[in-house]
C-alpha positions as CSV (number, residue, x, y, z in Angstrom):
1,X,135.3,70.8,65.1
2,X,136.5,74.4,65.0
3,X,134.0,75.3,67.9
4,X,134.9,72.5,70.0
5,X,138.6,73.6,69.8
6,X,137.7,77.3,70.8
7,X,135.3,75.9,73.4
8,X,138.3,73.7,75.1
9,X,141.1,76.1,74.7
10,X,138.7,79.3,75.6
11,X,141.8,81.2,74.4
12,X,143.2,84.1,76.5
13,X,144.7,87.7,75.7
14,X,148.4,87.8,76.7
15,X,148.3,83.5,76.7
16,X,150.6,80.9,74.6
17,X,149.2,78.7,72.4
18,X,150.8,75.6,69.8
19,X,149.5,74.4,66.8
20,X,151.7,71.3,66.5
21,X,149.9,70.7,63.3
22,X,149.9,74.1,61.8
23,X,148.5,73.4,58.3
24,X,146.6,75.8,56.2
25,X,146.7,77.7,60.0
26,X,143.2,77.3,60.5
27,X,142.9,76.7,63.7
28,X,145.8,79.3,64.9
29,X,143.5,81.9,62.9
30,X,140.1,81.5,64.9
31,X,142.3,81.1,68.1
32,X,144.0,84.7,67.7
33,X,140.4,86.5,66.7
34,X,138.6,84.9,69.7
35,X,141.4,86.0,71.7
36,X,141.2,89.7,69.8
37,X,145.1,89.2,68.1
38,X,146.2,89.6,71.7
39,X,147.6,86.1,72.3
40,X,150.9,84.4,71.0
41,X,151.0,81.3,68.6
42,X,153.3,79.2,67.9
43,X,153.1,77.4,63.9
44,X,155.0,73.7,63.7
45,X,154.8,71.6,61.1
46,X,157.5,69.9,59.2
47,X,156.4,70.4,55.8
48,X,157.8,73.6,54.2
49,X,154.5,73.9,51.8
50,X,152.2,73.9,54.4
51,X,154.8,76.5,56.2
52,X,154.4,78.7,53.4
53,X,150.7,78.5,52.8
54,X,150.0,79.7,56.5
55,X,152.3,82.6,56.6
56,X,150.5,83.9,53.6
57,X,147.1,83.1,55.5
58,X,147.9,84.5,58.9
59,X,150.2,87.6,57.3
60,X,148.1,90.1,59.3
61,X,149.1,88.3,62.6
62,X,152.8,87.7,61.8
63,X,153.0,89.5,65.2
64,X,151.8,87.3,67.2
65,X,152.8,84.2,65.4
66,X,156.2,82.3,65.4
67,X,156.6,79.4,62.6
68,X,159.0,76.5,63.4
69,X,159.3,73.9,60.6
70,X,159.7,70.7,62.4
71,X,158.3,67.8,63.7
72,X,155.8,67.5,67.2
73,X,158.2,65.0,68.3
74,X,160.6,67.5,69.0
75,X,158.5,69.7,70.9
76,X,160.4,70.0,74.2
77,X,163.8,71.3,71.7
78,X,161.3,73.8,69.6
79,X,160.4,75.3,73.4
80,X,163.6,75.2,74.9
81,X,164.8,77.3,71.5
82,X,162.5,79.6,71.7
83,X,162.6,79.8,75.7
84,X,158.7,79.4,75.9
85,X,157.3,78.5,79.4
86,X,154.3,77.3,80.4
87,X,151.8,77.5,77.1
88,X,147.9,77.4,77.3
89,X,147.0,75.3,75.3
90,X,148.7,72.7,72.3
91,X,146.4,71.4,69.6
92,X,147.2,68.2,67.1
93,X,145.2,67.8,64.3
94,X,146.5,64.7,62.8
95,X,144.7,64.8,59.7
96,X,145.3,66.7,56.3
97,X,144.5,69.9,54.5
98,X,142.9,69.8,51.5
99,X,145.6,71.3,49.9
100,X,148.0,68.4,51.3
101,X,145.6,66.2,49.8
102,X,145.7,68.3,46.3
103,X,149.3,68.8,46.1
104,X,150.3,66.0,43.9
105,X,154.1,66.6,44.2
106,X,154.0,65.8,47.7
107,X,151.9,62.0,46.6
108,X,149.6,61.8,49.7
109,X,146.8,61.0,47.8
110,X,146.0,58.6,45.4
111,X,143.5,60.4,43.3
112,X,145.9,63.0,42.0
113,X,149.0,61.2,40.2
114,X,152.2,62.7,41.6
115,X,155.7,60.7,42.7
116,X,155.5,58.1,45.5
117,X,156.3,60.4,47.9
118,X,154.3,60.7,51.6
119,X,157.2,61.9,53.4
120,X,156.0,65.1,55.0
121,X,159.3,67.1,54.8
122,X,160.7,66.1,50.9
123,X,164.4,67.0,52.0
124,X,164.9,63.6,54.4
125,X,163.6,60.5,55.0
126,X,163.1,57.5,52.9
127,X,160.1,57.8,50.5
128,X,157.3,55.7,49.5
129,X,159.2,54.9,46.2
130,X,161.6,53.4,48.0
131,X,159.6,51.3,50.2
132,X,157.5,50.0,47.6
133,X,160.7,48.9,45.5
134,X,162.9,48.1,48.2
135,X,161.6,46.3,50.8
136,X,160.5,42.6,51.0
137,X,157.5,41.1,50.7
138,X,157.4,40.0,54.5
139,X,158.7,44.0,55.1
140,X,156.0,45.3,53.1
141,X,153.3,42.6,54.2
142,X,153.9,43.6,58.0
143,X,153.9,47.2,57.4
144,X,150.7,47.0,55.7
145,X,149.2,44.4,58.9
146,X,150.6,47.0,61.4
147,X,149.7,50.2,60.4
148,X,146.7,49.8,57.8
149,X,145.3,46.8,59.7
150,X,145.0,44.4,57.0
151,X,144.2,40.5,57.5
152,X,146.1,39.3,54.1
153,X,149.1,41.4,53.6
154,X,151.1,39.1,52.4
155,X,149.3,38.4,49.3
156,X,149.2,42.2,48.0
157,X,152.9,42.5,49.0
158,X,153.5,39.7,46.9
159,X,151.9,40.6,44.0
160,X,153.5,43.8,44.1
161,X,157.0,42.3,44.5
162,X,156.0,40.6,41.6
163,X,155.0,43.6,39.6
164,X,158.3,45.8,40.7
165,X,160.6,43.0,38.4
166,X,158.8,44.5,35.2
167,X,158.4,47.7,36.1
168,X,159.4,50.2,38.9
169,X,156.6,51.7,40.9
170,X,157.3,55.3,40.3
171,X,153.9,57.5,40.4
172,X,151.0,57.4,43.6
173,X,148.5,56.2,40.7
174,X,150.6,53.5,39.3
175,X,150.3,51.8,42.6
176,X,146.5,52.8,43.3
177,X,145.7,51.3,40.3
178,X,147.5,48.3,40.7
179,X,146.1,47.9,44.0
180,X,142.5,48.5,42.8
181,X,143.2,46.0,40.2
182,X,144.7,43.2,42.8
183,X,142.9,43.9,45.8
184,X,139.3,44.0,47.1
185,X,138.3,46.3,50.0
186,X,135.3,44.8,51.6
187,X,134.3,48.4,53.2
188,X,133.2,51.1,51.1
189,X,136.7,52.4,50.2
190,X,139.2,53.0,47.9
191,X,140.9,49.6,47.9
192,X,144.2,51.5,48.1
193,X,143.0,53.9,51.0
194,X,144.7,51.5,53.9
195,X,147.8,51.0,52.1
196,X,148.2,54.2,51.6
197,X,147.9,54.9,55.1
198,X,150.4,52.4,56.0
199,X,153.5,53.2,54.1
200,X,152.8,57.1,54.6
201,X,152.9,55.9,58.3
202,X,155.6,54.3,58.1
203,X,157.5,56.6,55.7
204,X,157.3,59.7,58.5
205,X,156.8,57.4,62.2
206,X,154.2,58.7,62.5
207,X,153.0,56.6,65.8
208,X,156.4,56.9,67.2
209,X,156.7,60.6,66.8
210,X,152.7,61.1,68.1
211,X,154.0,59.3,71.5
212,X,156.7,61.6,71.5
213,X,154.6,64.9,70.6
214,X,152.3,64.2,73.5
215,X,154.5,63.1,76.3
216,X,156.4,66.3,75.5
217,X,153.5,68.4,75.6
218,X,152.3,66.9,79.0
219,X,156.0,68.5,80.2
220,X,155.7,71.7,79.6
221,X,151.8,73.0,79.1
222,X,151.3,75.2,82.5
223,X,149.0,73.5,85.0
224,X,145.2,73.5,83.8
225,X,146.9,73.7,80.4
226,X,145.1,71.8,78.0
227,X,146.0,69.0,75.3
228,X,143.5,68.9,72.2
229,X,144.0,65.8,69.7
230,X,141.9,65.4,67.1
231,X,142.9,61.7,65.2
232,X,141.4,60.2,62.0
233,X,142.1,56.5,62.4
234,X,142.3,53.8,65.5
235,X,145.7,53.4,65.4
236,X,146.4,57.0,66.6
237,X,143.0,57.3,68.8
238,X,144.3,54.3,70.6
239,X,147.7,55.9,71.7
240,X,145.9,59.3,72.3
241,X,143.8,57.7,74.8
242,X,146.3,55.6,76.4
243,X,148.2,58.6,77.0
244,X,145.1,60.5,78.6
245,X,144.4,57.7,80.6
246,X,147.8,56.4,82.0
247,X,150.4,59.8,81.9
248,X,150.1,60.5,85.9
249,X,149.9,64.4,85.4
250,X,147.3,64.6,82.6
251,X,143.3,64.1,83.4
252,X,141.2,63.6,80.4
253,X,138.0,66.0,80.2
254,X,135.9,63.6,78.1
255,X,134.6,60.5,78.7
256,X,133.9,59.5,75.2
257,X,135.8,61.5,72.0
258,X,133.9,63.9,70.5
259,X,132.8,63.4,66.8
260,X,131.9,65.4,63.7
261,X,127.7,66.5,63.7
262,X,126.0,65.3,60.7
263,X,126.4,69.0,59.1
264,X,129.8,68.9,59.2
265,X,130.2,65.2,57.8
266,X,128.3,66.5,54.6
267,X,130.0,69.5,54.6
268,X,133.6,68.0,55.1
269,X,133.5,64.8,54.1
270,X,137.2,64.5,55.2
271,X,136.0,64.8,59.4
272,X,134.3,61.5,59.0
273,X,136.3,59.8,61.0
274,X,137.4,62.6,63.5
275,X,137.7,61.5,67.1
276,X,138.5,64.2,69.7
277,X,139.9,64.2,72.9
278,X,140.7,66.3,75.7
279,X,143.2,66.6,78.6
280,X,144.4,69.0,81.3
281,X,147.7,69.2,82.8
282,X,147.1,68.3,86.8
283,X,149.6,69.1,89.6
């Protein structure tokens, strides 16, 4: 959705932009050469591998870039540090890189075995490890309703409850193949992709601090500044549109989100689920 994002933002020599979600720095890349390197960027994300990974992409704009590691959620502080006025233009991309994805240290994914981790910055937080062997059954069974939407939590929270008396859940695919061996998924997933998704949730707050990221980016984006989400599951497209919808200075652009062309589904399978929306900052 690359050419949405530029379409939206129409970025501007001599303008502020924020990638809340820096990343690989895609997205901050494209935005710099369609604004000829002539406009100012500013890189957040919390995790300190992603950090590095973008400063190495975008070395020959280091310029025109500032990189903050640190959360959305404290937007308004990042600004106020910085003494930033008045951006352009502030993109989320709530999804994840590929490398994220393929960086087993950090345990994201459940393909590649690596330590039950999913917090996005390692150095605080609880982990997944120590939700998994820590928290009750009725804990774990409501974190896995709430934020992976499942029927019969209770059941796989048991059984894993169950399982951490003989042996601690330690690695991302000890507990994928547990699940796949406990649990059905009736859709054509992984049956551990929604439980993943709720303890990694749940592990960085990720809700909460979206509701944050957006109410403080609705503060300070200059008028006709524009808000770009792009969200991968209901849970967040739900809040994203809540906020366009009832936040008195902030008009949304779209009527319906805009989703992934059948090219770029095969292409990146990841996008399949990409919903994006649109706002603008109103007087």
């Amino acid at each position: 959705m690359v050419d949405k994002v530029i379409e939206y933002f129409n970025p501007q020599p001599g303008c502020i932009y924020i990638d809340a979600t820096c990343g690989t720095g895609h997205y901050s890349r494209v935005i710099l050469e369609k604004a000829s390197g002539k406009c100012k960027i500013v890189c957040i994300d919390k995790d300190p591998r992603a950090i590095m990974r973008a400063k190495e992409y975008l070395k020959e704009f280091s310029e025109n870039i500032v990189f903050i590691r640190n959360g959305f959620e404290n937007l308004l502080e990042v600004m106020r540090k910085l003494k930033i006025n008045a951006p352009s233009g502030i993109l989320f991309d709530l999804g994840f890189s590929c490398e994220q994805i393929s960086d087993s240290s950090a345990g994201f994914g459940f393909r590649q075995d690596g330590p039950l981790d999913m917090r996005f910055n390692p150095e605080s937080g609880i982990s997944a490890m120590d939700v998994i062997n820590k928290f009750s059954a009725l804990e774990l069974a409501e974190i896995f309703r709430k934020y992976g939407e499942l029927n019969n939590s209770l059941r796989i929270a048991r059984l894993i409850c169950e399982e951490r008396k003989r042996r601690k859940f330690e690695t991302t695919r000890q507990l994928s193949d547990f699940i796949a061996a406990h649990y059905s998924s009736r859709k054509n997933i992984h049956p551990a992709t929604k439980i993943f998704q709720a303890i990694r949730i749940y592990v960085n707050d990720e809700l909460e601090n979206l509701f944050k990221g957006l109410n403080s980016a609705a503060e300070i984006l200059a008028e006709g500044g524009r808000i770009i989400v792009i969200s991968y599951h209901s849970l967040e497209d739900r809040i994203v549109k809540k906020f366009m919808k009832e936040t008195p200075n902030i008009r949304a652009l779209l009527k319906k989100p805009i989703v992934p062309d059948e090219y770029e589904k095969r292409s990146n399978p990841s996008s399949r689920s990409a919903k994006m929306r649109v706002a603008e900052v109103i007087l």
